[in-house]
C-alpha positions as CSV (number, residue, x, y, z in Angstrom):
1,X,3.3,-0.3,-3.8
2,X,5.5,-1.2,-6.9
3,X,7.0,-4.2,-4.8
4,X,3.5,-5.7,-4.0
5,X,2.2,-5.6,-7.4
6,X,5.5,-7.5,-8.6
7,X,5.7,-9.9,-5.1
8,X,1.3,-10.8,-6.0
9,X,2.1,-11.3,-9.8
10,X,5.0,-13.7,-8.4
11,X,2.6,-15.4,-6.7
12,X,0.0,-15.8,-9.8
13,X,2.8,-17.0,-11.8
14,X,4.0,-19.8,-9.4
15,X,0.1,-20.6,-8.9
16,X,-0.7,-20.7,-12.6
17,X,2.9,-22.9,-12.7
18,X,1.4,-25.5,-10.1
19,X,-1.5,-25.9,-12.6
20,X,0.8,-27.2,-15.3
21,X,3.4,-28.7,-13.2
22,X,1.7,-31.8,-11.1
23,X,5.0,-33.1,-9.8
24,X,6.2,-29.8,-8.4
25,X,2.9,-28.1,-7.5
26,X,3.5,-28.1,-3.9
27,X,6.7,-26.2,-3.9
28,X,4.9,-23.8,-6.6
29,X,2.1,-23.2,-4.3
30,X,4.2,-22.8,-1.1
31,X,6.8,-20.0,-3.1
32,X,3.1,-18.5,-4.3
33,X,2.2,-18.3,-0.9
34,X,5.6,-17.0,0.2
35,X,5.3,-14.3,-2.1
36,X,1.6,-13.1,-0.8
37,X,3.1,-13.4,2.5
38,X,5.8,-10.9,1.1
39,X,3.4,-8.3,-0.7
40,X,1.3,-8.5,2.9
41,X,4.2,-7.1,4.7
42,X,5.1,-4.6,1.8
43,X,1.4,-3.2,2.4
44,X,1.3,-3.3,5.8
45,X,4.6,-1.3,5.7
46,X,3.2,1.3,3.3
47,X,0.2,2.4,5.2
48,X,1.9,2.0,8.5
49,X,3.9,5.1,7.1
50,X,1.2,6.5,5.7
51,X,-0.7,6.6,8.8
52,X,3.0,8.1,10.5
53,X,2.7,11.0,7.8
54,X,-0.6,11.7,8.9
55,X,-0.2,11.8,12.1
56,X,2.6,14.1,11.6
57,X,0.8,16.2,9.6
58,X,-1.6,16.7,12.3
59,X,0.4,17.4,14.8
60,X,2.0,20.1,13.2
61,X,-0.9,21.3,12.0
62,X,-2.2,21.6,15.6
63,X,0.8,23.2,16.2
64,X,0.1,26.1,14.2
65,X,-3.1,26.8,15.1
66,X,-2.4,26.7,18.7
67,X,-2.4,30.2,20.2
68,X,0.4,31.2,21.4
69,X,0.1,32.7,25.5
70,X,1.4,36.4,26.3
């Protein structure tokens, strides 16, 4: 989560940038969106492993209570 936080405050910065920059606003704004594009994947990646753990910990968990046959 770390890495989105820094890859969004990226983005604010080269947005805030554009604002003061008229000549290079463009690029500003495409590396701003680059960077949101960036902290997407980084989130998407974080709960995609949170979901694995949880489905994980379900399994196991249905594991255990499983009775066991004689």
């Amino acid at each position: 989560m770390e890495n989105v936080r820094r890859y969004r405050a990226l983005a604010s910065l080269c947005r805030q940038q554009a604002a003061y920059r008229p000549l290079q606003n463009w690029e500003l704004l495409g590396q701003a969106e680059h960077f949101e594009h960036l902290a997407e994947i980084a989130l998407k990646a974080h709960f995609d492993a949170c979901n694995a753990q949880r489905e994980e910990d379900a399994t196991a968990a249905a594991a255990w209570e499983a009775p066991v046959a004689a």
